[in-house]
Backbone as CSV, one residue per row, in Angstrom:
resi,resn,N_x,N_y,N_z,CA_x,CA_y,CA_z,C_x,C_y,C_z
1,UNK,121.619,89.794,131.137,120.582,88.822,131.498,120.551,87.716,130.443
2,UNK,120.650,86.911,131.100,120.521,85.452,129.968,119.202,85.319,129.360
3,UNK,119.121,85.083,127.973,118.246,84.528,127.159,117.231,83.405,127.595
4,UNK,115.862,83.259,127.514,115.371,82.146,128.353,114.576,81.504,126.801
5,UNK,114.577,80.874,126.367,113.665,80.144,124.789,112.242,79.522,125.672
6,UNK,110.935,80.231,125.402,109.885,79.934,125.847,109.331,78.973,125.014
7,UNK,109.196,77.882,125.649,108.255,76.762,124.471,106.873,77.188,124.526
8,UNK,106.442,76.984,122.970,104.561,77.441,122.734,103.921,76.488,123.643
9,UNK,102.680,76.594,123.945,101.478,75.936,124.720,100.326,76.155,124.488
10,UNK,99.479,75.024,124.435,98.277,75.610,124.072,97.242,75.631,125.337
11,UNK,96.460,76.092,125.138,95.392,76.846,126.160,94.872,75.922,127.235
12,UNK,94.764,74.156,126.915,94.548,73.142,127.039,95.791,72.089,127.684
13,UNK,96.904,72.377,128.104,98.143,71.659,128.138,98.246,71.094,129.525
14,UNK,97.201,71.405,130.400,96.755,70.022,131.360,96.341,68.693,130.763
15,UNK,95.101,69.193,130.013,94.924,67.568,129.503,95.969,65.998,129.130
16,UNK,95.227,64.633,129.494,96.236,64.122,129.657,95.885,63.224,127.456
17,UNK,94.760,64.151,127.187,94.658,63.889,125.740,94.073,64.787,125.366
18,UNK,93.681,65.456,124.099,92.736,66.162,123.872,90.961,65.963,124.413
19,UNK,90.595,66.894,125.040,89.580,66.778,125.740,89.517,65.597,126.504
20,UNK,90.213,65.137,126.993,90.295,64.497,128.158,91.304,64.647,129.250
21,UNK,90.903,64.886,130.755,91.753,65.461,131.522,92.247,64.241,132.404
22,UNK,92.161,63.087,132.226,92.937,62.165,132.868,92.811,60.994,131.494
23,UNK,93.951,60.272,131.834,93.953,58.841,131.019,92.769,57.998,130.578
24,UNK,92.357,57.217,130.212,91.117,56.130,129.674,91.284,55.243,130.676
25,UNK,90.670,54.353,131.106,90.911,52.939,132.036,91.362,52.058,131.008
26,UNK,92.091,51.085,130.861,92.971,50.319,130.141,92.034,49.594,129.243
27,UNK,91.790,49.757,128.146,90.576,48.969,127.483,89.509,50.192,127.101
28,UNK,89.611,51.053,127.444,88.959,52.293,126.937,89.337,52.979,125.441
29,UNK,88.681,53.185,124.724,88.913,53.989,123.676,88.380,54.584,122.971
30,UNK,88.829,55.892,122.530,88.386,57.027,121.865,87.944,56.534,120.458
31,UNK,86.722,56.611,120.136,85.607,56.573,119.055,85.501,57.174,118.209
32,UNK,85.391,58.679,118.602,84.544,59.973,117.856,85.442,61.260,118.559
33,UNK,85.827,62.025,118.135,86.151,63.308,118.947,85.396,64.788,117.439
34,UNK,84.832,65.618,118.091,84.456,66.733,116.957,83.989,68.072,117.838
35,UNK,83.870,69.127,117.031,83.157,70.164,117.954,81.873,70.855,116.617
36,UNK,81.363,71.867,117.714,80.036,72.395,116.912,80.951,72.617,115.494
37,UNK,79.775,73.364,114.665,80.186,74.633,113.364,79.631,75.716,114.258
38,UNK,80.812,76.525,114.355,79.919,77.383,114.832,79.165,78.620,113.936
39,UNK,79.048,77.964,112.569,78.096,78.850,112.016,76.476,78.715,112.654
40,UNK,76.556,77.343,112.191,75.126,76.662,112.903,75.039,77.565,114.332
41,UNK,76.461,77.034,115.192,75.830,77.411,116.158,75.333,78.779,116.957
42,UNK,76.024,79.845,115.663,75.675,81.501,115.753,74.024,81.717,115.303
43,UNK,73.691,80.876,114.721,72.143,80.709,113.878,71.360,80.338,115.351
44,UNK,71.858,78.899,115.591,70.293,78.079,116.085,70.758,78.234,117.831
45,UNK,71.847,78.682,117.805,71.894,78.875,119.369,71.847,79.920,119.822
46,UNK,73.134,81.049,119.096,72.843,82.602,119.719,71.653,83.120,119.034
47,UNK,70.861,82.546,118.000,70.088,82.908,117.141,70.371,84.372,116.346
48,UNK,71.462,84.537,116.049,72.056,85.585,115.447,70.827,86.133,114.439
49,UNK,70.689,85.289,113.037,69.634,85.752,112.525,68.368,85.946,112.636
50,UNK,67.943,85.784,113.717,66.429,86.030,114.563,67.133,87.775,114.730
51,UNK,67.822,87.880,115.796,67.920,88.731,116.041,68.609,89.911,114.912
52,UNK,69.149,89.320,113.632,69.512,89.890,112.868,67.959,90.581,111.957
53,UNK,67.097,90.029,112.270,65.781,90.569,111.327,64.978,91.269,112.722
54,UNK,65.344,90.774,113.674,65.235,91.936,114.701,64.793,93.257,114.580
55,UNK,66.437,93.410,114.413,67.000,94.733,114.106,66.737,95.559,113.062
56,UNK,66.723,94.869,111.604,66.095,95.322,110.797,64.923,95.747,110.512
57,UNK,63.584,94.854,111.848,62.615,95.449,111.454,62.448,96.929,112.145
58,UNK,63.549,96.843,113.234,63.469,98.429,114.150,64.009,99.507,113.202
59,UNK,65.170,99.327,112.285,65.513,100.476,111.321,64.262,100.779,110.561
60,UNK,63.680,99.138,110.413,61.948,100.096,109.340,61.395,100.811,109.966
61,UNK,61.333,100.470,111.502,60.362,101.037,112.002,60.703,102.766,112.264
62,UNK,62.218,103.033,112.499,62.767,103.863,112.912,62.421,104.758,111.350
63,UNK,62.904,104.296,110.318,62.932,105.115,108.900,61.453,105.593,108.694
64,UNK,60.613,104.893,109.007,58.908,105.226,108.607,58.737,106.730,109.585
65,UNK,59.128,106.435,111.136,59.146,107.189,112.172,59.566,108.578,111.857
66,UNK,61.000,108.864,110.951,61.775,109.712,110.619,60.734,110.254,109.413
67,UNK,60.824,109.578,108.245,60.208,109.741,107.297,58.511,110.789,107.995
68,UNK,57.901,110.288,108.646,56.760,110.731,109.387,56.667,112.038,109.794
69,UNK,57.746,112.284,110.411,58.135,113.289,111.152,59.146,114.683,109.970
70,UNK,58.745,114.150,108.513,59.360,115.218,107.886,60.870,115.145,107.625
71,UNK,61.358,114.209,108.060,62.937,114.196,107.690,63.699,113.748,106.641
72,UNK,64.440,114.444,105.688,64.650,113.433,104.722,66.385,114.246,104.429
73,UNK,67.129,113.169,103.539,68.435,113.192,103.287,69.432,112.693,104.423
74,UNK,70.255,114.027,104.634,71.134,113.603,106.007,70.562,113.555,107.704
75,UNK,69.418,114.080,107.350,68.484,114.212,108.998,67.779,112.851,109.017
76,UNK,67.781,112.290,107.638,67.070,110.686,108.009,68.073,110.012,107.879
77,UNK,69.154,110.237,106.843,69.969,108.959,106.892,71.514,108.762,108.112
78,UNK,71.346,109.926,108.988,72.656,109.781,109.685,71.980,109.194,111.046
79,UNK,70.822,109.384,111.745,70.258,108.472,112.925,69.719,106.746,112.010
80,UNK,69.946,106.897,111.134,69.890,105.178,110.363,70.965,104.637,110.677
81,UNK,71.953,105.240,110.030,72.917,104.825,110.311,73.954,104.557,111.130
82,UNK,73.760,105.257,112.097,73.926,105.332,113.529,73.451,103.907,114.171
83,UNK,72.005,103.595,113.801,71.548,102.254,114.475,71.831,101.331,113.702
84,UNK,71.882,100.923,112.142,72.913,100.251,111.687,74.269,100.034,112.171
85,UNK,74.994,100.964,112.609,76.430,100.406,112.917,76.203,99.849,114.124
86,UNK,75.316,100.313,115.263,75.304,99.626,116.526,74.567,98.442,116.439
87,UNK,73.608,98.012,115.108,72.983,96.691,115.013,74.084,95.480,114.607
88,UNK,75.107,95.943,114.176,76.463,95.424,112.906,77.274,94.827,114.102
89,UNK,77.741,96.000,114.976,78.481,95.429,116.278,77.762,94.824,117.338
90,UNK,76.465,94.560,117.888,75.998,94.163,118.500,75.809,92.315,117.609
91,UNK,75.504,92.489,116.718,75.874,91.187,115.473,77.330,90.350,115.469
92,UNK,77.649,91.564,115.509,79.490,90.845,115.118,80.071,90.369,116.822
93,UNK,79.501,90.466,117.621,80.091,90.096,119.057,78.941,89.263,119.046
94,UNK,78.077,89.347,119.023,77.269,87.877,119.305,77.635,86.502,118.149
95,UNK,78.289,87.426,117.095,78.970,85.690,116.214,80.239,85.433,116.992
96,UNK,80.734,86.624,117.163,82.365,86.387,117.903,82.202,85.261,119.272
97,UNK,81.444,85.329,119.700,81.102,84.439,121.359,80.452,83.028,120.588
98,UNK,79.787,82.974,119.074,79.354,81.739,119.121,80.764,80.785,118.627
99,UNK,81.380,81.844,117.543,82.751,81.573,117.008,83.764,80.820,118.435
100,UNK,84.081,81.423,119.440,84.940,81.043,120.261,83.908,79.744,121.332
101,UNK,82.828,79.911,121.489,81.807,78.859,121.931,82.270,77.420,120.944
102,UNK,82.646,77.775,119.745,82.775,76.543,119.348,84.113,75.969,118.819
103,UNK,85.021,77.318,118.709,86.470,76.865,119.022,86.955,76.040,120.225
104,UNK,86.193,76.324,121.423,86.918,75.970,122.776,86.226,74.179,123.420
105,UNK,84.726,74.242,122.206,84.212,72.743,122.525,84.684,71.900,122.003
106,UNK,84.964,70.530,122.433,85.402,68.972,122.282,84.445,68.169,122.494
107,UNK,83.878,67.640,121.709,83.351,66.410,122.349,83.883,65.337,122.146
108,UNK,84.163,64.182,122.961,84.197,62.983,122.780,83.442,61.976,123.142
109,UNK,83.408,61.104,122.086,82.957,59.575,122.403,83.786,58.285,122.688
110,UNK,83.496,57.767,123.468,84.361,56.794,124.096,84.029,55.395,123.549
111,UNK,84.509,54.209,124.258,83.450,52.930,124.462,82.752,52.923,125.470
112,UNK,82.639,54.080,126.660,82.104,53.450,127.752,81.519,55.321,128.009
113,UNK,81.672,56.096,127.407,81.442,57.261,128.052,80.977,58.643,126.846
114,UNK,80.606,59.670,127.283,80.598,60.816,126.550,80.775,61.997,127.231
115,UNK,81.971,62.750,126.840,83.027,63.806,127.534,82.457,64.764,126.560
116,UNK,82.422,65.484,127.739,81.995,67.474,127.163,83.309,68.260,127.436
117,UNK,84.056,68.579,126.765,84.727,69.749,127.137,83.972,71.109,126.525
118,UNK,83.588,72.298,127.608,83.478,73.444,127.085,83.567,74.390,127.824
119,UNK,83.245,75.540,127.590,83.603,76.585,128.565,84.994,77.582,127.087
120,UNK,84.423,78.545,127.461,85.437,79.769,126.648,86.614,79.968,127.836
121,UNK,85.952,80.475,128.955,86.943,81.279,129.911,86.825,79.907,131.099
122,UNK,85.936,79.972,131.513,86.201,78.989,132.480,85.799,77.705,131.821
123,UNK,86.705,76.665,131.509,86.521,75.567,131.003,86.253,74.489,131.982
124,UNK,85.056,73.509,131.225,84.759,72.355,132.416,84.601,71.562,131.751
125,UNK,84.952,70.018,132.024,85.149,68.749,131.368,83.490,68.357,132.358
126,UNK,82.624,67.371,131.358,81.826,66.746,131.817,81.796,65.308,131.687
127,UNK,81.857,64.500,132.318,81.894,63.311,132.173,80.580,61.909,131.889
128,UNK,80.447,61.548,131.405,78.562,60.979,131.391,79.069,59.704,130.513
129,UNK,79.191,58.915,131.763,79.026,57.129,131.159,77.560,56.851,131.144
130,UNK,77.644,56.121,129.954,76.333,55.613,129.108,75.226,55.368,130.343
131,UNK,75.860,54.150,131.304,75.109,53.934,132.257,74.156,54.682,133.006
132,UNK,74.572,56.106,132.395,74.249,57.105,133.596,73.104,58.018,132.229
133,UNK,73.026,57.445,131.160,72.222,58.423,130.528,71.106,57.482,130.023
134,UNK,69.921,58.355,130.278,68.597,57.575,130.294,67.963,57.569,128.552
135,UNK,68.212,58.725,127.843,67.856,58.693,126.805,68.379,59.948,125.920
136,UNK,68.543,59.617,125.031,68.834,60.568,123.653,68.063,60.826,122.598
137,UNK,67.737,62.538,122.436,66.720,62.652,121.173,67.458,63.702,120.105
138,UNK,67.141,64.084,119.066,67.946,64.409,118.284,66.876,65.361,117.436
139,UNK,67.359,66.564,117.243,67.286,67.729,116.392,67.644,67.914,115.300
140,UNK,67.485,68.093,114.172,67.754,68.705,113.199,67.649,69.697,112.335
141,UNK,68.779,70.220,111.811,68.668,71.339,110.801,68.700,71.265,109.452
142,UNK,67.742,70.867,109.082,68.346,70.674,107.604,69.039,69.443,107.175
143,UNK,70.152,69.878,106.214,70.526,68.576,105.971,72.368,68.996,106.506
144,UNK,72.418,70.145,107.443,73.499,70.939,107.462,74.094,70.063,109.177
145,UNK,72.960,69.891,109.954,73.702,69.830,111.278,72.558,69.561,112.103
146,UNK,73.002,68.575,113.315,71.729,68.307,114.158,72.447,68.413,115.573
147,UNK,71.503,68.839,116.414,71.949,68.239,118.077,71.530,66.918,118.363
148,UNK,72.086,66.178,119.648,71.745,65.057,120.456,71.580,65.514,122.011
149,UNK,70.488,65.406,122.305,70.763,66.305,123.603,70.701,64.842,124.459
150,UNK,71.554,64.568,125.669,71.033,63.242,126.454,70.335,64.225,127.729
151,UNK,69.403,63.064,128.038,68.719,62.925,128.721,69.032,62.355,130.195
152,UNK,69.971,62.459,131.209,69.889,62.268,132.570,68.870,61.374,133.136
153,UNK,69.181,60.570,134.134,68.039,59.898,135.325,67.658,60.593,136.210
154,UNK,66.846,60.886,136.291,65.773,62.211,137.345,66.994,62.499,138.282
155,UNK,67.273,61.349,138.834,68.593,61.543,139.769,69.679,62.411,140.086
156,UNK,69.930,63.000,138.638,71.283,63.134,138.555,70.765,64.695,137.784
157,UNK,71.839,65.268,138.096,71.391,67.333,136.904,72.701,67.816,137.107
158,UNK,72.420,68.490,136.299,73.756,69.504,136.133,73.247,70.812,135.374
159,UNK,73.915,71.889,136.627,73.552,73.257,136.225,73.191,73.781,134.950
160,UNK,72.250,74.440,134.466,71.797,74.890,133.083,73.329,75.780,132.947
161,UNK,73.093,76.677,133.769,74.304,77.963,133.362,75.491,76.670,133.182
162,UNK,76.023,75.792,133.664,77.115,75.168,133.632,77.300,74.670,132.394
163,UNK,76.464,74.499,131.563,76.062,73.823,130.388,75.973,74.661,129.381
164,UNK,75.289,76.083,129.297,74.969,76.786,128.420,76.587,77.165,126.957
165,UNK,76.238,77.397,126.042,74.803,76.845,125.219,74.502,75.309,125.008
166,UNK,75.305,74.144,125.545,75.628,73.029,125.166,74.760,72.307,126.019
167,UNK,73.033,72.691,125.409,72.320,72.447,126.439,70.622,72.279,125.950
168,UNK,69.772,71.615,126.185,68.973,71.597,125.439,67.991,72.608,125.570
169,UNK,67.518,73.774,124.866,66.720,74.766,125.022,65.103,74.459,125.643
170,UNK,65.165,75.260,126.758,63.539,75.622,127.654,63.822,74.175,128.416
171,UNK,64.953,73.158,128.789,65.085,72.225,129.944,65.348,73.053,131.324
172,UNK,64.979,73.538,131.391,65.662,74.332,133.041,65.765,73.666,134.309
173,UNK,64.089,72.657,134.437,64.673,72.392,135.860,65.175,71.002,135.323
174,UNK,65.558,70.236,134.863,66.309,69.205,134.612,66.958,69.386,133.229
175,UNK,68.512,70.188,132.986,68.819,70.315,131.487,69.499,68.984,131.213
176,UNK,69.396,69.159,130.105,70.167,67.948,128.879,71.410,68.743,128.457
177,UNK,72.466,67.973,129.102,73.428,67.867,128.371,73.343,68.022,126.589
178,UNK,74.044,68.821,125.644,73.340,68.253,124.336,75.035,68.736,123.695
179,UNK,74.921,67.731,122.505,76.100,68.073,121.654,75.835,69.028,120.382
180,UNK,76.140,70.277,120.449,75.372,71.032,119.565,76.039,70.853,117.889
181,UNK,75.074,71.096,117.051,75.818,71.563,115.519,76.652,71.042,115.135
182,UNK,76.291,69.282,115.181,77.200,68.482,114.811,77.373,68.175,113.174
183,UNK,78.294,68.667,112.283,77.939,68.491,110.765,77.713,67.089,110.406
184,UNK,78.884,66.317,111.235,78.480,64.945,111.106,77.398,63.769,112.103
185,UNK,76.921,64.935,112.574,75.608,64.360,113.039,74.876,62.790,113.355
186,UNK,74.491,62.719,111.840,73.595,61.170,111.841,74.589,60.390,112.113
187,UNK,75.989,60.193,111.736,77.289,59.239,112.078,77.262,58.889,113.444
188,UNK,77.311,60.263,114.367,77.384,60.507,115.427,76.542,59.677,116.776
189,UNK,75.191,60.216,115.849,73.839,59.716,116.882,74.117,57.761,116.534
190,UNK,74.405,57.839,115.719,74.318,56.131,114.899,75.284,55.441,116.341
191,UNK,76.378,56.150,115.950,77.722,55.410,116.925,77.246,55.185,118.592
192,UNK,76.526,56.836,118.933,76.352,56.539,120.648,75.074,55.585,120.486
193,UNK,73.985,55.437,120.069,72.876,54.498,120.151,73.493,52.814,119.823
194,UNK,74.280,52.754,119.551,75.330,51.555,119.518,76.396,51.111,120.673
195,UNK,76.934,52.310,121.061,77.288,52.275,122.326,76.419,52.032,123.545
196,UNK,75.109,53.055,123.845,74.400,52.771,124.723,73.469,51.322,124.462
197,UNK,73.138,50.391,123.487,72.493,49.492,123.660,73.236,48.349,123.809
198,UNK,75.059,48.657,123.918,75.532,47.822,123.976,75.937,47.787,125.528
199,UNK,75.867,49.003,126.796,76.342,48.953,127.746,74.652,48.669,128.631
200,UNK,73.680,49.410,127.774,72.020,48.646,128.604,71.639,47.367,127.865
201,UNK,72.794,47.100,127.802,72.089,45.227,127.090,71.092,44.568,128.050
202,UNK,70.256,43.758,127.687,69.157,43.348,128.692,67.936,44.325,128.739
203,UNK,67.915,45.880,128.337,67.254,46.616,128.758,66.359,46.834,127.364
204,UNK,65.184,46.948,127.420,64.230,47.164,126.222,64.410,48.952,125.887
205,UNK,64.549,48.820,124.174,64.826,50.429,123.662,64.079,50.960,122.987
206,UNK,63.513,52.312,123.118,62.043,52.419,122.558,62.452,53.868,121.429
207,UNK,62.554,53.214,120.479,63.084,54.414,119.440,61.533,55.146,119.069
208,UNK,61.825,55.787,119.231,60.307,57.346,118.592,60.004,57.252,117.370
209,UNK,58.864,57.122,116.752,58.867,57.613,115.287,59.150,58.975,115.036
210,UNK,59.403,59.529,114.366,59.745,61.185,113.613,58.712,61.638,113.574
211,UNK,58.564,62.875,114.501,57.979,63.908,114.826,57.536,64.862,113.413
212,UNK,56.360,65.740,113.696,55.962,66.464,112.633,57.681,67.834,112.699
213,UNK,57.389,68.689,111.342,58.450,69.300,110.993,58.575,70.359,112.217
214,UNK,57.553,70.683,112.419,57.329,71.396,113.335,57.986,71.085,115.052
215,UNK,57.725,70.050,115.099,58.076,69.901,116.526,59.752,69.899,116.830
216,UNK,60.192,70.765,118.086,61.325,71.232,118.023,62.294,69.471,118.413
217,UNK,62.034,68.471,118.635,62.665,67.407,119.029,62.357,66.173,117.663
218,UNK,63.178,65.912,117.218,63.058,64.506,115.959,63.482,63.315,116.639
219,UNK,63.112,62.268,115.916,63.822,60.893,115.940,65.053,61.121,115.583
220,UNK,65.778,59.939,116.390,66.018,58.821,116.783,65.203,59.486,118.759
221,UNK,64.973,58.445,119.595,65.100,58.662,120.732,64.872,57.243,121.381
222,UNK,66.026,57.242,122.188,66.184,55.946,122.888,66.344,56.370,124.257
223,UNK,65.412,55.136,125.044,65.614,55.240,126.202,65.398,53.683,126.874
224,UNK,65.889,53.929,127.984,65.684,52.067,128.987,63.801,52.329,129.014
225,UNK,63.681,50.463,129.074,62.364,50.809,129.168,61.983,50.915,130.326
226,UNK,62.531,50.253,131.417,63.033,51.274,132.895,63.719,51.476,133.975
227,UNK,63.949,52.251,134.320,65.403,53.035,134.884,65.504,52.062,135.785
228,UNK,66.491,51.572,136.421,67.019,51.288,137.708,67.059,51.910,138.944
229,UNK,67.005,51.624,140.309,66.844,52.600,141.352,68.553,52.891,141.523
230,UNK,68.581,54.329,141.667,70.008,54.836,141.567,69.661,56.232,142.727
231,UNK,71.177,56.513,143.518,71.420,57.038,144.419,71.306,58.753,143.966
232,UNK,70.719,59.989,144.293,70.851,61.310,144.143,71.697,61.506,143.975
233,UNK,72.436,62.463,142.913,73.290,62.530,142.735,72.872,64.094,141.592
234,UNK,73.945,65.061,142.573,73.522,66.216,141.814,74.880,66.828,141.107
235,UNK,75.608,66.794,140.471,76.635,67.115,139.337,77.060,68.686,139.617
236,UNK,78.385,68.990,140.273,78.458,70.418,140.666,79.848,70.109,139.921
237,UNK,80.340,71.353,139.069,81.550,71.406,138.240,82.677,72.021,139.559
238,UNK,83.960,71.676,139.425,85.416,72.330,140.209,85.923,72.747,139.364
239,UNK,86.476,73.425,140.269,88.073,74.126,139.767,88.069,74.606,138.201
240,UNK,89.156,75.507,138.057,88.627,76.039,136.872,89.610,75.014,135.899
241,UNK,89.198,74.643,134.691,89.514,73.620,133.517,90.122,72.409,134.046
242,UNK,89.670,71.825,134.924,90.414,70.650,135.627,89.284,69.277,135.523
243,UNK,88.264,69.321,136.244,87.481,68.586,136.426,85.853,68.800,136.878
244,UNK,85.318,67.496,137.389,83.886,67.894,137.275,83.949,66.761,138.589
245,UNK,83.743,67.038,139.844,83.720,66.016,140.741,83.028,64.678,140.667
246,UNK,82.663,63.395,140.843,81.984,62.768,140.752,81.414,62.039,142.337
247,UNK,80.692,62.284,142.681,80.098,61.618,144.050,79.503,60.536,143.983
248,UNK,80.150,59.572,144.694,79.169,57.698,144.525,79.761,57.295,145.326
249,UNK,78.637,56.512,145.724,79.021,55.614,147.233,79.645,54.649,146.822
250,UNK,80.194,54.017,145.471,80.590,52.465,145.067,82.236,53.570,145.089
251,UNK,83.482,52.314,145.080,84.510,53.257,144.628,84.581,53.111,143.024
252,UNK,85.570,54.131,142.857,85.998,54.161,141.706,87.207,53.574,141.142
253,UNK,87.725,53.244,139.860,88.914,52.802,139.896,90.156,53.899,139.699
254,UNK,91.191,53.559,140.237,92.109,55.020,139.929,92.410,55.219,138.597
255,UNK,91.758,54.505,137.651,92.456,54.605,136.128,91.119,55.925,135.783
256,UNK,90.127,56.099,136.540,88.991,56.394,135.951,89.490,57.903,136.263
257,UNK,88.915,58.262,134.312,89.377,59.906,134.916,88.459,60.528,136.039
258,UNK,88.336,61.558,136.314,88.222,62.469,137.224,86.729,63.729,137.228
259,UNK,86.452,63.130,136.177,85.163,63.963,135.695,83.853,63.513,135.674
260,UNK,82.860,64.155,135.882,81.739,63.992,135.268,80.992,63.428,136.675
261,UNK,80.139,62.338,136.408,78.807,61.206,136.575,79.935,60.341,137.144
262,UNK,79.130,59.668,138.398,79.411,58.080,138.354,79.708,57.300,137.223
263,UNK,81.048,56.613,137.538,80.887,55.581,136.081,79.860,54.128,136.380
């Protein structure tokens, strides 16, 4: 049997660029491309350490329980430890899913657009020209990493599950798209609020003052001061790692990739 030399590929080798599954329209260009940390995003999304003190407070509770009940040495310390190792692996697979959650995300910024690639197993490209996003507010952690979640025209949604975690927390019946655990963050938010006031030119922008520490949403937040009348339009993802259909009654141009929102 003859020898066959398999060339490597990566997981992604449709794309016609990194995180992008068709070409730019001629005059289009890539800005920004980055993905989460997914340390951040094992913290503030799977909330690993919430649930990591969880657990710990159930071993107290479990050791007091034991302790209570007269048990001490190997009759207390082998049912401890028992729920220790299952708290350790139940830990270590919930970092493992935030770990590959943020290996498999892309985001890009365009001049005219903002592309989601994500998805672990089933991957979906999202597509969202500026035009099509009503406003952006921004989260922060520290001085480590912030989200931008955009904000949609009532019009337009896209599945929470389709989105998850890359999504703004307790939005359900209308989620936000959001770019999670961005280290470079403020760069980030700076560049698209430059982009979008340059594609709603004409349109009045109403930046937020900064919220108390407390409140889960911060400044910056921009939005039109008001929307335009625009056609329903409800955002259903295809095929698996290919595209994201786009439905509009105007046509499109054939240079325009294949994803997302109306451009």
């Amino acid at each position: 049997m003859k020898a066959v030399n398999v060339q490597p590929t990566h997981e992604h080798e449709w794309e016609a660029a990194p995180g992008l599954p068709a070409p730019l329209p001629a005059g289009e260009q890539v800005l920004w491309q980055g993905s989460p940390d997914w340390r951040q995003l094992a913290v503030h999304a799977f909330h690993v350490r919430k649930i990591g003190l969880y657990f710990l407070a159930m071993l107290g509770i479990q050791a007091a329980f034991l302790l209570e009940m007269g048990q001490h040495g190997a009759d207390l310390w082998r049912p401890l430890s028992v729920s220790a190792l299952t708290a350790a692996m139940a830990l270590g697979m919930l970092t493992g899913v935030a770990w590959f959650a943020g290996r498999t995300a892309l985001y890009t910024l365009t001049t005219e657009r903002v592309v989601l690639r994500i998805g672990i197993v089933l991957t979906l490209t999202f597509n969202l020209p500026y035009r099509r996003i009503a406003a952006a507010s921004v989260r922060r952690y520290g001085q480590r990493s912030l989200d931008i979640a955009l904000k949609l025209y009532p019009q337009d949604r896209i599945g929470w599950f389709h989105l998850w975690p890359h999504q703004r927390a307790w939005q359900l019946s209308h989620p936000e798209p959001t770019l999670r655990c961005l280290p470079e963050g403020e760069a980030v938010s700076s560049l698209l609020l430059q982009q979008w006031q340059r594609v709603h030119a004409g349109e009045a922008v109403l930046t937020a003052q900064p919220e108390a520490a407390a409140s889960p949403h911060t400044a910056p937040h921009t939005a039109p001061h008001s929307a335009p009348e625009r056609q329903p339009q409800t955002i259903r993802p295809i095929a698996v790692s290919v595209a994201v259909a786009a439905r509009n009654a105007s046509p499109r141009s054939a240079h325009e990739p294949h994803t997302g929102l109306p451009a």
